[in-house]
TIPA-302810 format. One record per atom (N, C-alpha, C): residue number from 1; residue in one letter; chain; atom name; y, x, z. Coordinates in steps of 0.02 Angstrom, whole numbers, always signed. Each point is the difference from the previous one (the first is absolute). Example, Ala and Ser with C-alpha at 12.3 -4.5 7.8 and 13.67 -1.06 7.14 Angstrom:
// TIPA-302810
seq | type | mol | atom | v | u | w
1 | A | A | N | -284 | +660 | +390;
1 | A | A | CA | +59 | -45 | +0;
1 | A | A | C | +60 | +45 | +0;
2 | S | A | N | +53 | -18 | -36;
2 | S | A | CA | +59 | +42 | +3;
2 | S | A | C | +55 | -39 | +37;
This chain:
// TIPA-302810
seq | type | mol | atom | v | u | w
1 | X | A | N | -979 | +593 | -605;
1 | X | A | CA | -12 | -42 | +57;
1 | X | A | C | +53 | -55 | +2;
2 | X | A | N | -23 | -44 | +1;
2 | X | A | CA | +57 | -81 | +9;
2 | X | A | C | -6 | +0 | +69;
3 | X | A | N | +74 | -21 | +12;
3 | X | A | CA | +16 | -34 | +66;
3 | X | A | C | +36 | -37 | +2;
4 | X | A | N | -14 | -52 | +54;
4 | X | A | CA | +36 | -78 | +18;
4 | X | A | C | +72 | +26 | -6;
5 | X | A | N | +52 | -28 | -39;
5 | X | A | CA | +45 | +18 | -13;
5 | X | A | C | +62 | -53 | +47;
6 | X | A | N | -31 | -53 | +46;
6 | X | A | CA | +38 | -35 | +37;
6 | X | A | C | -8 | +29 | +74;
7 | X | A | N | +71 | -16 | +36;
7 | X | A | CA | +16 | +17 | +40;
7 | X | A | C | -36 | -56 | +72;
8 | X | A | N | -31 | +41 | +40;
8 | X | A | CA | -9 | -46 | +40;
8 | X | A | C | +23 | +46 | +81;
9 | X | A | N | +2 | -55 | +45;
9 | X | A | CA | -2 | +15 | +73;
9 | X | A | C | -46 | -20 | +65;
10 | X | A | N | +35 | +33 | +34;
10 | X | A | CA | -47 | -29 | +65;
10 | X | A | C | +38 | -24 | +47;
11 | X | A | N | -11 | -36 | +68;
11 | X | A | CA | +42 | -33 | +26;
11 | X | A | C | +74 | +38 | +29;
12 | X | A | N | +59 | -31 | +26;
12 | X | A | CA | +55 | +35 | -9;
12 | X | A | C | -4 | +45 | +64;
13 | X | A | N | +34 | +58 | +19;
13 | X | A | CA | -15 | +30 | +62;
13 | X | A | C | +7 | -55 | +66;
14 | X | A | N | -40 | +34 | +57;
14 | X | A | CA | -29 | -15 | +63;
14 | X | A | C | +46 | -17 | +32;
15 | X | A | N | +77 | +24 | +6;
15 | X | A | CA | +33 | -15 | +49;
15 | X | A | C | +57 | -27 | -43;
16 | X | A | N | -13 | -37 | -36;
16 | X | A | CA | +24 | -61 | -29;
16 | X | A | C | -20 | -62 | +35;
17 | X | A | N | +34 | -32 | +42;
17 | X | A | CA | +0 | -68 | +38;
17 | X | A | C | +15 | -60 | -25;
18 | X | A | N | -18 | -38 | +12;
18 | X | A | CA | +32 | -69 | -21;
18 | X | A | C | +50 | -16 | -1;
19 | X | A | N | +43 | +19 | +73;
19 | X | A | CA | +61 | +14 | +22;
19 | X | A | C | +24 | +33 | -61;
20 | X | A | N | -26 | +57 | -5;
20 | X | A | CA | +42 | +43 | -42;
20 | X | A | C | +15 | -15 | -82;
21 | X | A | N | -56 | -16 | +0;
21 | X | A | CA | +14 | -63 | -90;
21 | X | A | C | +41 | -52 | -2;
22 | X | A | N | +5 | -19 | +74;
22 | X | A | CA | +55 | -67 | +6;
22 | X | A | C | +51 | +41 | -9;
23 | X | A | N | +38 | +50 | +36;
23 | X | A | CA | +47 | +32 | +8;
23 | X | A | C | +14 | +24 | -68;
24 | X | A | N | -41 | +45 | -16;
24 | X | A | CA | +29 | +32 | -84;
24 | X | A | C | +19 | -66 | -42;
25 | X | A | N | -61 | -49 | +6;
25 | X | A | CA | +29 | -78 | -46;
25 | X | A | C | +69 | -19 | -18;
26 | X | A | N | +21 | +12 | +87;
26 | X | A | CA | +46 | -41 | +13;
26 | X | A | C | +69 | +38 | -32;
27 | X | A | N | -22 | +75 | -3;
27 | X | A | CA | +48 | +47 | -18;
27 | X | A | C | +25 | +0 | -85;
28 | X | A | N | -47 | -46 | -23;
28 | X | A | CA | -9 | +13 | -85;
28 | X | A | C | -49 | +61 | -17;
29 | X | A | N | -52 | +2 | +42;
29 | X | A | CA | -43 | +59 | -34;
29 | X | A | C | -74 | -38 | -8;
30 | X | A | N | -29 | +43 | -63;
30 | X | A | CA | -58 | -36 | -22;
30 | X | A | C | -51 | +56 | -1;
31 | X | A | N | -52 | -25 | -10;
31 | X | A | CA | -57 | +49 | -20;
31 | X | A | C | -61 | +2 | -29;
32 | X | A | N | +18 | +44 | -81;
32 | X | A | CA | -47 | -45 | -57;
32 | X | A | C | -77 | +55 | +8;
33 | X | A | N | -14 | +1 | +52;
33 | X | A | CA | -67 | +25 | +13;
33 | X | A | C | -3 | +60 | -28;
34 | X | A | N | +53 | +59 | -9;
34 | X | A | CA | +6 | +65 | +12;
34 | X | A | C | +72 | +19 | +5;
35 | X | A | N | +23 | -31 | -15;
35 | X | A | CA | +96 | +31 | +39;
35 | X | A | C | +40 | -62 | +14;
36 | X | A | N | +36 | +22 | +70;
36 | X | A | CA | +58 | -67 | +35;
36 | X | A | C | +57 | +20 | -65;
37 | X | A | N | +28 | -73 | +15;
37 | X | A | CA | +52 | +2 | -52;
37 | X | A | C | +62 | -38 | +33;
38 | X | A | N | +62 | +18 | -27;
38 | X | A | CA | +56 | -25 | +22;
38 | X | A | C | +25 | -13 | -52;
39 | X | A | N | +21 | -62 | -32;
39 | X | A | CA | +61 | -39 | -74;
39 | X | A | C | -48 | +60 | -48;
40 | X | A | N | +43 | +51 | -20;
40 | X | A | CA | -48 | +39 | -45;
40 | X | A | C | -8 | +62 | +9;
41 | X | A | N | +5 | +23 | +55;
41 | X | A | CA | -21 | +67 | +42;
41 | X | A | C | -80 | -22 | +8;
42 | X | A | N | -48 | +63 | -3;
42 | X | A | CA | -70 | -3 | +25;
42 | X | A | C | +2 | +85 | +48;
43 | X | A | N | -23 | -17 | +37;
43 | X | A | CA | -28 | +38 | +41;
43 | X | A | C | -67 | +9 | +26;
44 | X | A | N | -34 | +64 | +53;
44 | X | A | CA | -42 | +8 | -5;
44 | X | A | C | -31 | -36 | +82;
45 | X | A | N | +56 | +37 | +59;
45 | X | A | CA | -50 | -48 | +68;
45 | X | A | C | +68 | -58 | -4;
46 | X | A | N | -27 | -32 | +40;
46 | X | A | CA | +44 | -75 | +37;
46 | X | A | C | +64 | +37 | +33;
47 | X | A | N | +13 | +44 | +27;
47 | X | A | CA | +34 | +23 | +42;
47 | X | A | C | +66 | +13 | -32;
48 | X | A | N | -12 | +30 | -65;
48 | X | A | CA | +56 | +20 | -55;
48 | X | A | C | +19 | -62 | -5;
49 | X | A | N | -24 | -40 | -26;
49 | X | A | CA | +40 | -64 | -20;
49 | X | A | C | +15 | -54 | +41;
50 | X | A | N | -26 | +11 | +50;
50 | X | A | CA | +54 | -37 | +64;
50 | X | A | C | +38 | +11 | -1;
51 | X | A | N | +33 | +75 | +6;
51 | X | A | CA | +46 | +51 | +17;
51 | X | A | C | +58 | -37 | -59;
52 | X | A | N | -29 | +16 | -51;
52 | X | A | CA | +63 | -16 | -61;
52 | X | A | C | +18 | -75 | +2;
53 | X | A | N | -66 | -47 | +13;
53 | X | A | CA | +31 | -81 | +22;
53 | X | A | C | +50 | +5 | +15;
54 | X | A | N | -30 | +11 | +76;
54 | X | A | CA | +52 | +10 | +47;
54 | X | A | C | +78 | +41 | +8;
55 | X | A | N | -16 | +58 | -62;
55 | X | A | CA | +91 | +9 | -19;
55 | X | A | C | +27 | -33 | -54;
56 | X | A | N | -30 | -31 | -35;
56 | X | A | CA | +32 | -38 | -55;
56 | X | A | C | +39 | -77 | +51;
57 | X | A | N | -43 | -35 | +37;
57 | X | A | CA | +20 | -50 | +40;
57 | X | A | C | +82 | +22 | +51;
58 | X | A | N | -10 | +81 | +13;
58 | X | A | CA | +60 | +16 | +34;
58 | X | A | C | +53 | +16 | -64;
59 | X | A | N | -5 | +10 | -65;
59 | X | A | CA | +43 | -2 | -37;
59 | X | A | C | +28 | -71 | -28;
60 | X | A | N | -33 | -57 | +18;
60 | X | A | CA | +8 | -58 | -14;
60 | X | A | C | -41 | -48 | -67;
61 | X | A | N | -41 | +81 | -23;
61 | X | A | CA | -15 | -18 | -65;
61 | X | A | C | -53 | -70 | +13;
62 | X | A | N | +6 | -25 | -57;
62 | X | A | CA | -51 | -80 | +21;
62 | X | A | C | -81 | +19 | -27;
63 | X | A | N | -49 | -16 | +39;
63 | X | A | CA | -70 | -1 | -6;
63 | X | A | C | -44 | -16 | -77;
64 | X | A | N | -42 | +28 | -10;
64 | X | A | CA | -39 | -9 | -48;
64 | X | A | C | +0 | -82 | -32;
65 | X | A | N | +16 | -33 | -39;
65 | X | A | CA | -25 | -93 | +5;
65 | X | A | C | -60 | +6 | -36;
66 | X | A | N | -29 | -56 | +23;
66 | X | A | CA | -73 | -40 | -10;
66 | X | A | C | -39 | +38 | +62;
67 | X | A | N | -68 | -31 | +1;
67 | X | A | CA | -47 | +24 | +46;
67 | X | A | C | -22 | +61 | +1;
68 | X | A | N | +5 | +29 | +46;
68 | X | A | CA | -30 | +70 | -3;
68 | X | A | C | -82 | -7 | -13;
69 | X | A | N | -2 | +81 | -21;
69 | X | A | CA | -85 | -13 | -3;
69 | X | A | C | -53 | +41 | +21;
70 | X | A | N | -27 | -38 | +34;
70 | X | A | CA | -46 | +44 | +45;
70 | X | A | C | -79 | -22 | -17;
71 | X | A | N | -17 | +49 | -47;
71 | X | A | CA | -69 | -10 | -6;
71 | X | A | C | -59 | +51 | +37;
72 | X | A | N | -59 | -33 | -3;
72 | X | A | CA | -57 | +44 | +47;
72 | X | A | C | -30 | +39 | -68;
73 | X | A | N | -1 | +76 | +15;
73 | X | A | CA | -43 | +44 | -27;
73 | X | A | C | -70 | -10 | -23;
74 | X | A | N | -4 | +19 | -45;
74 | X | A | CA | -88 | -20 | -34;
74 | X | A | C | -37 | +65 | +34;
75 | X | A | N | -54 | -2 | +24;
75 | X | A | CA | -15 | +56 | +23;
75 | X | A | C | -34 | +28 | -75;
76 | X | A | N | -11 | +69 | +57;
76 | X | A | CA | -55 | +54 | -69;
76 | X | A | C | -72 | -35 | -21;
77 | X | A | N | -15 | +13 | -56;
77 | X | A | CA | -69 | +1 | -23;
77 | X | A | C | -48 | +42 | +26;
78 | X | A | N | -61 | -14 | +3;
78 | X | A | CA | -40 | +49 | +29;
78 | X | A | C | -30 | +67 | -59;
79 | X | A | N | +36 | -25 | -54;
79 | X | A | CA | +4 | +58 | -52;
79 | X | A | C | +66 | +42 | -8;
80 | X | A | N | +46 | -43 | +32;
80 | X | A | CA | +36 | +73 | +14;
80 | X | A | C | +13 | +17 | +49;
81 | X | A | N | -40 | -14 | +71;
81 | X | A | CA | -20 | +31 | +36;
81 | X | A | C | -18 | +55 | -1;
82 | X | A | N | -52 | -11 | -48;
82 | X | A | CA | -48 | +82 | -34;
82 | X | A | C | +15 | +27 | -24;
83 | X | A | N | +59 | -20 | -51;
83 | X | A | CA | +33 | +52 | -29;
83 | X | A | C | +50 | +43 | +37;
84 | X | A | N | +37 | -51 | +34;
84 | X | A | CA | +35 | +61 | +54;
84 | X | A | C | -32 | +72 | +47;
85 | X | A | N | -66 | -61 | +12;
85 | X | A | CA | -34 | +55 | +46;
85 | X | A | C | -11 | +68 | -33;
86 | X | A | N | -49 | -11 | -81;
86 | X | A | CA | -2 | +40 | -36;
86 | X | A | C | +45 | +61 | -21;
87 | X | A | N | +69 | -18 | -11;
87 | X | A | CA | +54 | +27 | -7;
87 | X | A | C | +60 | +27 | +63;
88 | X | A | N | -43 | -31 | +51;
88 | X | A | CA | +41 | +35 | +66;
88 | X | A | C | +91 | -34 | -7;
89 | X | A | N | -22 | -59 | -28;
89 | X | A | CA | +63 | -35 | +12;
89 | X | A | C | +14 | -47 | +60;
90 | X | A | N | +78 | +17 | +13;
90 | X | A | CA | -6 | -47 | +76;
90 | X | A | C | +47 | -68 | -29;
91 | X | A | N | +24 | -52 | +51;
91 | X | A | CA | +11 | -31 | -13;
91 | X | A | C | +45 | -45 | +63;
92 | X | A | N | +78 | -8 | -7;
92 | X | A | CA | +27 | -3 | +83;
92 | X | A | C | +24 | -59 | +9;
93 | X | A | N | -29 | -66 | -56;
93 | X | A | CA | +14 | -62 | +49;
93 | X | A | C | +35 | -27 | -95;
94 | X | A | N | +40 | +48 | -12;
94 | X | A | CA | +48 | -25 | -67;
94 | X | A | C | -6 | +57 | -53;
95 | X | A | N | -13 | +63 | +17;
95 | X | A | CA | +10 | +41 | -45;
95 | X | A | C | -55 | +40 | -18;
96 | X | A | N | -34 | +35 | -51;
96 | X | A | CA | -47 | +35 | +5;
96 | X | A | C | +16 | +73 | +12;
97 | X | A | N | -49 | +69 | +11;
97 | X | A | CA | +7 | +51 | -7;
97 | X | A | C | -39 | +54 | -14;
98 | X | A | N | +16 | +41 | -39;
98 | X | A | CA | -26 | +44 | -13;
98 | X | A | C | +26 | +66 | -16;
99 | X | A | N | -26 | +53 | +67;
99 | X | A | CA | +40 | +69 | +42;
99 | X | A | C | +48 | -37 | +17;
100 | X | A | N | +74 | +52 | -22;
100 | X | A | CA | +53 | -29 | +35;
100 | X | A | C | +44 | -78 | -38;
101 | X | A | N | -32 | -1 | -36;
101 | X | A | CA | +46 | -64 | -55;
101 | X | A | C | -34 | -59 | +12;
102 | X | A | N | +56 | -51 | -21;
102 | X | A | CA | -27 | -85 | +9;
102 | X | A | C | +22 | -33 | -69;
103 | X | A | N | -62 | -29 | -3;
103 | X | A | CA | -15 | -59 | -47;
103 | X | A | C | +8 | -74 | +14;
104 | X | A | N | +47 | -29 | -47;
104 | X | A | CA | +5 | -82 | +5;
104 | X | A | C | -75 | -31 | -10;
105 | X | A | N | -57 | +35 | -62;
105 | X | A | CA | -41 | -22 | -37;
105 | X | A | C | -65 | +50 | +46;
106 | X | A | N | -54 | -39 | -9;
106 | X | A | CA | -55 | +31 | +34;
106 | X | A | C | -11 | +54 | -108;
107 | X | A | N | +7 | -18 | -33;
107 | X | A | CA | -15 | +24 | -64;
107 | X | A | C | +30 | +85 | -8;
108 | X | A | N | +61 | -11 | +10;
108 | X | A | CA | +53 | +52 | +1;
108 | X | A | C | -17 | +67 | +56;
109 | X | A | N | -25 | -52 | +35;
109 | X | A | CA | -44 | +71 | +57;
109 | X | A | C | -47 | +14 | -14;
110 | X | A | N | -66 | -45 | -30;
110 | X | A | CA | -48 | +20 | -29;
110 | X | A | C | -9 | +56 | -40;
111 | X | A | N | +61 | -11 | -87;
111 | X | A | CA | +0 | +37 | -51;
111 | X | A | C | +33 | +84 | +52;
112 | X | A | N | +37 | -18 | +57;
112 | X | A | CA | +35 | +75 | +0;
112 | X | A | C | -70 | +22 | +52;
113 | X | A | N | -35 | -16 | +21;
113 | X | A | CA | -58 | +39 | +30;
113 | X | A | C | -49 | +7 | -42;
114 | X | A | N | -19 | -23 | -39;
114 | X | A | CA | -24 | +25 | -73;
114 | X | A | C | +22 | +55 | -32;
115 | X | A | N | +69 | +6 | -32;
115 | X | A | CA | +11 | +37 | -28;
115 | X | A | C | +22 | +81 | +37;
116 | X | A | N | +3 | -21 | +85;
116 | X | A | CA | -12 | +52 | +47;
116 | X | A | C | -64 | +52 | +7;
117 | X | A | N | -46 | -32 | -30;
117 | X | A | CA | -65 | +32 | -14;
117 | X | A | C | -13 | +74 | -26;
């Protein structure tokens, strides 16, 4: 069985504000449509990497340079829609899952609920 071997998303979580994208922006945090990032820390919610902004700025350390980057998530296909459904995979905004483990790749969850069989 082949599967789409690119990573895609869906839009970034709900109680992500405008406000709040200004704010992380402003902090040096980005978000490449599945993990916030700080200089070269990645993390998983916004919250972590405020947090560390915000202690690197109290250590004096100086901010990420160039533009941060904040791109919008590609959503899912309606084929791997079906495949998730199929496979009882969930899916929480950035990460995939399947039982207790998470996947960067919708593929990687695929092959391990497959080979769960």
């Amino acid at each position: 069985m082949n599967f789409d071997d690119r990573y895609s998303v869906i839009e970034p979580p709900p109680y992500e504000t405008a406000a709040e994208r200004h704010a992380l922006t402003e902090l040096g945090v980005g978000f490449d449509g599945r993990q916030y990032s700080y200089g070269l820390y990645r993390y998983e919610r916004a919250a972590d990497a405020a947090a560390y902004a915000r202690l690197a700025c109290t250590r004096g350390e100086i901010l990420p340079e160039g533009p941060v980057e904040w791109l919008t998530p590609l959503p899912l296909s309606p084929l791997e829609l079906e495949r998730m459904a199929e496979h009882r995979i969930g899916f929480n905004g950035t990460r995939f899952t399947f039982g207790e483990y998470r996947y960067e790749r919708l593929v990687d969850a695929l092959n391990a609920a497959v080979r769960s069989r």
